[in-house]
N, C-alpha and C positions, 0 to 999 in steps of 0.2 A: 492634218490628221482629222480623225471623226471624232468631232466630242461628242455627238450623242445619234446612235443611228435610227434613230427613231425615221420611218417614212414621214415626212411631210408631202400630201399635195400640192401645198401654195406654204410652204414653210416662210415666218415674214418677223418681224415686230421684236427681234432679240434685243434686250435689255438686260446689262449686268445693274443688280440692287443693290449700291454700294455699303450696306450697310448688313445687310445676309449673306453677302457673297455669293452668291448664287445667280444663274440665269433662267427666264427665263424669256419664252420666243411660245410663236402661235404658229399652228395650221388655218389657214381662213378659211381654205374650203372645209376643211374638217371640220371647224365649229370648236375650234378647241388651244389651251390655255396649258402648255406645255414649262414643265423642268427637268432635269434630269431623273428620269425615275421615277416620275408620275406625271399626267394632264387632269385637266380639268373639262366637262365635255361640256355646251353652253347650245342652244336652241337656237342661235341667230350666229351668224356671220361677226367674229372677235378679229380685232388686226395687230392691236398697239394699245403699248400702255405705258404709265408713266408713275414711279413710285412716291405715295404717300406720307406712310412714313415705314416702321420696321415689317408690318403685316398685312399692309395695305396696300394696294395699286389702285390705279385709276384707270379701267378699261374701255376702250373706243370698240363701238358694234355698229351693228348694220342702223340700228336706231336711237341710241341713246349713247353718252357718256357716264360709266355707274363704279361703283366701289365696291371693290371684291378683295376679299379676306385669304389671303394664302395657308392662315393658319385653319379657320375653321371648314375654308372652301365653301364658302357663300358669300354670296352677290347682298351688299349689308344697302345700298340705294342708289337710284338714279341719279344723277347730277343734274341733267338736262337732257333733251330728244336733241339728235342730230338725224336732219332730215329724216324723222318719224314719219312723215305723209309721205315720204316718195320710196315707191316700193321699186325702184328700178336701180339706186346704188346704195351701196354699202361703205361702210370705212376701207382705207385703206395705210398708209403709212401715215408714221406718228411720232412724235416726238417733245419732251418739257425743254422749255428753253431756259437760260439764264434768270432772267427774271420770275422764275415759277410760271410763266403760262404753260399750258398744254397746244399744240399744233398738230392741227390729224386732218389729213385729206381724205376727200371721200372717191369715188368715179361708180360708172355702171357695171350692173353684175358681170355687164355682157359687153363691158367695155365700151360701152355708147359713143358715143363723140361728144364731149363736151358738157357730158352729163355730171361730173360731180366741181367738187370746189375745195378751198383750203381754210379751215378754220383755227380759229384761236380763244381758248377758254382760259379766262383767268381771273379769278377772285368772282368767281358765282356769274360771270357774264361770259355768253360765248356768243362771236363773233364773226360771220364770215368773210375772209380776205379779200381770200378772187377766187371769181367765179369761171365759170366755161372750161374746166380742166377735165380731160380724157382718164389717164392715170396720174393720180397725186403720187409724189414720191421726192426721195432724198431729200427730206427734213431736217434739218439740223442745225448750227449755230456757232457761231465766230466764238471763244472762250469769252471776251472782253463782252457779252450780250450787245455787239452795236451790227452785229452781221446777222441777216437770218437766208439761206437756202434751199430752193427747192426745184423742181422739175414737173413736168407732166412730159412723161415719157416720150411720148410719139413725137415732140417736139424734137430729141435728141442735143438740147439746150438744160445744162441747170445752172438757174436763174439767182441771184443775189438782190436784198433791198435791205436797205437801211431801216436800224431797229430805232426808236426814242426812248427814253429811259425807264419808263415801263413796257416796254418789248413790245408795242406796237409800230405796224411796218409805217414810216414815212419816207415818200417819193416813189418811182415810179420802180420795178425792177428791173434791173441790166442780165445781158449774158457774163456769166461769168465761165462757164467753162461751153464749149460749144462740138461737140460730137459729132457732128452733122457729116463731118470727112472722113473719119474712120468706119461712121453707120453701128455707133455702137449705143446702147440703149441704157439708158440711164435709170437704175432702180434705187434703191436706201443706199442712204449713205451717214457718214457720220463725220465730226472732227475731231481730231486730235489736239491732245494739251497746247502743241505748237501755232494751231491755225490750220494743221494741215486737211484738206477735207479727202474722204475715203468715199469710194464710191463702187457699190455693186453695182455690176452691167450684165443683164442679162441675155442668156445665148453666149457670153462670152467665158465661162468658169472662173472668173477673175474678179479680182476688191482691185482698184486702179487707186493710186495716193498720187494729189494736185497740191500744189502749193499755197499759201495764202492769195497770190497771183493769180491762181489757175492754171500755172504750169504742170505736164505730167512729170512725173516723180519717179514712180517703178507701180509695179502690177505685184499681186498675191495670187497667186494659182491657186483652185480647189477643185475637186474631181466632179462636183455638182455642174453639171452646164448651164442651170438656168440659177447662178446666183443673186437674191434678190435682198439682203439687206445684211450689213456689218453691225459690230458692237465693240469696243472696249472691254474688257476686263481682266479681271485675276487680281492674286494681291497685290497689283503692283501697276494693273493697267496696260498688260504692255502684251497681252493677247487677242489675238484677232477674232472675234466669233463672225460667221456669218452663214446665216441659212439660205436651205436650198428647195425650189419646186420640182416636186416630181409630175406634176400636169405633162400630160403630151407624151411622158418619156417611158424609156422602159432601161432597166439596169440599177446595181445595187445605187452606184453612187447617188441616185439619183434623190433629190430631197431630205437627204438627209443634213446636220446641224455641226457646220468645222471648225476648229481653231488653229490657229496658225501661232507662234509665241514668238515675241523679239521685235516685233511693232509699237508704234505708238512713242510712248507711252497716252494713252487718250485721256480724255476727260472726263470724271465721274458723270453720272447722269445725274441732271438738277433734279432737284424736288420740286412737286406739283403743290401749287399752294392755291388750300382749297378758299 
């Protein structure tokens, strides 16, 4: 069903705030900082964000990591510059892990090859991981904080590495789920309370569920074609949100923000510790 039919262009970054009960999710080409029922409209390229505490997010942009106030709707300071000097990429998908860091990839506006990276901010220090990534994407994190997850799309590989007990990656990253046979494209994803990881694939209209393995599971259908990132929530966890881009396309379904109910149940989203 449509939880909110708001058009998105590059609809991305949906986030249930375990604590307001509420979602919210971005347009990155719009520039803009979405719930139901109101956005917030920002001057640079917004992707992903990660909750502070009851009022506060921590939002990922085209150039900085900053703090923005849901109640009063102002941007309250910057954290740090992410890639501030290079005016060729932007943020892209994001996500706090287990141990409070923040994880947000960046790539080019224009998709460059190899142009952005995957970082990790945590307790006032941000960090680059790895570099030479195309599209950053499906972010996200074993419950036990010892897995962390991700992808750069055009690989059509997402990759697992081992965490240390402050959530930095130690050793080298493996494949862990490998798409390369089906030709399917690997966008956000998320995991479940279980282990299980969820994973939007774009061009596909589908959320596809892998095991802690990386076995497939079963698929979630949504009317969006270009599905690009899942969420957890509701009271109970056990709802499927995941937005959609209307780039390229033309029709209602397109970019707009779905929920599916009866999944999961997933994992609250960790707090970002500043």
């Amino acid at each position: 069903m449509i939880y909110d039919a708001t058009n998105c262009t590059l609809g991305e970054g949906p986030l249930w705030h375990p604590e307001r009960k509420e979602l919210f999710w971005f347009d990155i080409l719009g520039k803009r900082l979405h719930r139901k029922g109101q956005h917030w409209q920002f001057d640079t390229y917004v992707s992903a964000a990660g909750w502070v505490d009851r009022d506060r997010l921590m939002v990922a942009s085209a150039r900085d990591l900053f703090l923005f106030n849901v109640e009063t709707g102002e941007t309250e300071r910057s954290l740090c510059p992410l890639e501030a000097d290079n005016p060729v990429t932007r943020s892209n998908d994001g996500r706090a892990d287990p141990q409070g860091g923040f994880w947000i990839g960046t790539m080019g506006i224009k998709a460059e090859r190899g142009a952005g990276a995957i970082w990790r901010y945590y307790r006032g220090e941000l960090r680059r991981l790895f570099p030479d990534i195309t599209i950053s994407n499906a972010i996200c994190f074993a419950p036990d904080g010892a897995t962390a997850y991700f992808t750069d799309t055009p690989t059509r590989q997402i990759m697992r590495v081992a965490l240390d007990a402050d959530g930095w990656p130690k050793g080298t990253p493996e494949v862990h789920i490998d798409l390369t046979r089906e030709r399917l494209n690997p966008d956000g994803a998320v995991v479940d309370a279980a282990g299980n990881l969820w994973n939007a694939q774009w061009g596909a209209s589908r959320v596809a569920c892998y095991d802690p393995t990386g076995r497939f599971q079963k698929a979630v259908g949504f009317d969006g074609l270009q599905t690009s990132c899942p969420a957890f929530g509701g009271d109970d966890l056990t709802t499927l949100f995941c937005t959609t881009a209307a780039e390229g396309l033309n029709g209602d379904a397109e970019g707009r923000t779905y929920a599916a109910t009866g999944h999961g149940p997933g994992q609250a989203e960790h707090k970002v510790t500043l």
